[in-house]
C-alpha angles and dihedrals in degrees: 000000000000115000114223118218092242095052081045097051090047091052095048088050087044084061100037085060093042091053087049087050096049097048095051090061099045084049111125119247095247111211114205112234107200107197127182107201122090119276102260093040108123094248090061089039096050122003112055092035082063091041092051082043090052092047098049087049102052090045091042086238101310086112125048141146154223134206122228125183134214102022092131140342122278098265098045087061096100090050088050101053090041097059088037105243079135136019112218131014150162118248131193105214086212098059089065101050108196102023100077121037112150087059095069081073090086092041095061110119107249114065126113127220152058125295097260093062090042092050096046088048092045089056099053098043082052089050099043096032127002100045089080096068082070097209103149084055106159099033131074112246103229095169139333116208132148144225126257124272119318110238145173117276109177138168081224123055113254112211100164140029090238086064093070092067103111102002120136098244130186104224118179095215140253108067104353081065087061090041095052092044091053100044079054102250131128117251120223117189129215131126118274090255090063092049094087089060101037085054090050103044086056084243092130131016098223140326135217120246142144113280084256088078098070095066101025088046101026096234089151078085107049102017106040099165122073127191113199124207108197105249092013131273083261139335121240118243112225128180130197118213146196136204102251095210090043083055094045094050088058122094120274087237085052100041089049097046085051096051089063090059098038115079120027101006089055089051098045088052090046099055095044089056084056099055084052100053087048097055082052093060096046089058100051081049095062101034096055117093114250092016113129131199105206111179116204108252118237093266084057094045083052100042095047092048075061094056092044102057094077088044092057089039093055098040083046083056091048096051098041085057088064095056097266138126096227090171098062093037096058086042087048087053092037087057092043094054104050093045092048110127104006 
């Protein structure tokens, strides 16, 4: 039977649409990643790209994502998240005082050990003790992880412990507030991506942060010097979420196949990433002319373990009044961590 152009033309329309059918509803769930930290930092290089790779695996691609910047500032995230202007994000504990308590357990000065360990420690304390506190109430945990080792990043060189008293510090908040308090220096908050300007400015003298932050914050520029405590003057405590209706609305088959990546997997994912960007910043460190690496020396590392033990005591009072054992939860994180891969 001869086709005439006009039935032709119908049928090829017919299947344009059909393919258009078909693809939107083959079309991924993209869930929007709001992330505060600049473009080229390590979290937005490496880790959401593994967790989108980690979601479009275990849903076998029904489920993606896609980073925006800039949606809020670092400490409306949870909020954020919570009324669903975005769908995922990263949070820090210590840029909201008072709101979460139970998390400054993993930021006490004292543990050994990567972030990984401490992240995967830090899951399943979360899991076994701290959950119960319920203060991410109205958002879906989807890890909790934290960052290296906190250290001293200063415009003038620190050789001693003795050096910090009186000096103008960024301090992120939780515990490197106490820390900072107690080391008798004077605390100046503003989120990480303000601290390039408030060094420069002349505005602080240093500020303590993980060894990431002299490449993902370009500190090799305005805080040349870094003092090292072995094992860090305290760890940062760091949440993803997840927008609870946004996980709800999602099919059974995907939000089961989600669950077995949330939790300690992503943890585990999101510390390791931590440790790399570290290393990253070491080596800037160390490959930047007039940057300089000072370890404390062991009469420092005494003398500061000192200075730590009100700190934990008071942060171990602050989380038993929530209900919760916080002994045994920083011995239980203690255990994990130094077991950790053996």
């Amino acid at each position: 039977m001869k086709m005439t152009r006009r039935v032709a033309t119908l049928m090829a329309a017919s299947a344009l649409a059909a393919s258009f059918t078909f693809g939107a509803a083959q079309a991924a769930e993209k869930l929007i990643i709001s992330s505060w930290a600049p473009p080229t930092h390590g979290i937005n290089a490496k880790l959401w790209p593994r967790f989108i790779e980690m979601v479009e695996k275990a849903t076998d691609g029904r489920v993606t994502g896609e980073i925006k910047y800039k949606l809020a500032s670092p400490p409306a995230q949870f909020d954020l998240i919570q009324d669903g202007a975005a769908d995922v994000s990263w949070i820090f504990h210590g840029y909201s005082p008072g709101r979460f308590v139970a998390t400054k357990l993993i930021e006490l000065p004292g543990y050994e050990g990567s972030a990984e360990a401490a992240s995967v420690a830090y899951w399943r304390a979360y899991d076994k003790f701290l959950k119960g506190a319920n203060e991410h109430k109205g958002v879906k945990v989807v890890a909790m992880h934290t960052h290296g080792p906190g250290q001293l990043h200063s415009a003038k060189k620190v050789t001693a412990l003795g050096d910090i008293k009186g000096m103008k510090l960024r301090l992120g908040g939780g515990v490197s507030g106490d820390v900072g308090t107690a080391l008798g220096a004077t605390g100046i908050r503003v989120p990480a991506p303000k601290v390039y300007e408030t060094l420069a400015s002349k505005a602080a003298d240093g500020v303590m942060m993980p060894m990431e932050g002299k490449k993902g914050f370009k500190l090799t520029e305005v805080a040349p010097h870094t003092y090292q405590m072995p094992g860090g003057f305290y760890r940062g405590s760091f949440a993803l979420i997840m927008n609870q209706e946004k996980f709800d609305k999602l099919s059974d088959k995907d939000k089961a196949a989600l669950e077995k990546v949330f939790g300690e997997a992503m943890s585990k994912m999101s510390g390791g990433v931590w440790d790399e960007i570290d290393d990253i910043g070491t080596e800037a460190t160390k490959s930047t002319d007039g940057n300089t690496l000072t370890m404390a020396s062991d009469g420092d590392k005494a003398a500061y373990a000192e200075i730590a033990k009100p700190i934990r005591e008071k942060v171990l009072g602050e989380v038993s009044a929530k209900g919760i054992d916080a002994k045994a939860a920083v011995d239980f994180i203690a255990k994990e961590m130094s077991s950790y891969g053996k």
